[in-house]
C-alpha positions, 0 to 999 in steps of 0.5 A: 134893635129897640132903638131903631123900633123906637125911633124909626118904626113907631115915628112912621106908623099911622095914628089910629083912631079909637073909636071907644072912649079909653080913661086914664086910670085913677089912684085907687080908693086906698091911695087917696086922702082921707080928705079927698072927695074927687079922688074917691069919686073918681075911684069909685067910677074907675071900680064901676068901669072895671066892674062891667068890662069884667063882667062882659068879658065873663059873660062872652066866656060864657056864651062861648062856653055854652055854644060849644056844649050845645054844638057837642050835644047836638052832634050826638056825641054826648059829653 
């Protein structure tokens, strides 16, 4: 069945468009050369991109978590 997946069903399916940018990953900072200046450069940009996309997702759990505690406050229930 994975075959057939693979070989049928992923070679008819459409290209979509990603319409945000998507990086490669990078090795991190400990796997780079003592030497190597691009590679911890690009490891520092790849731990600053981590860095904001975890704290947006934090944040959305945030807004979420608060939306819920304002609605169950308002309904009057209480907590």
């Amino acid at each position: 069945m994975h075959c057939f997946t693979e070989s049928v069903v992923a070679n008819n399916r459409p290209q979509y468009n990603w319409y945000h940018q998507q990086f490669r990953r990078v090795p991190t900072i400990d796997e780079c050369y003592t030497d190597d200046i691009v590679c911890y450069t690009e490891a520092n940009e790849q731990f600053k991109r981590d860095k904001l996309e975890a704290l947006a997702a934090a944040s959305l759990t945030l807004e979420a978590f608060l939306k819920t505690v304002a609605t169950v406050v308002n309904s009057g229930n209480g907590l």
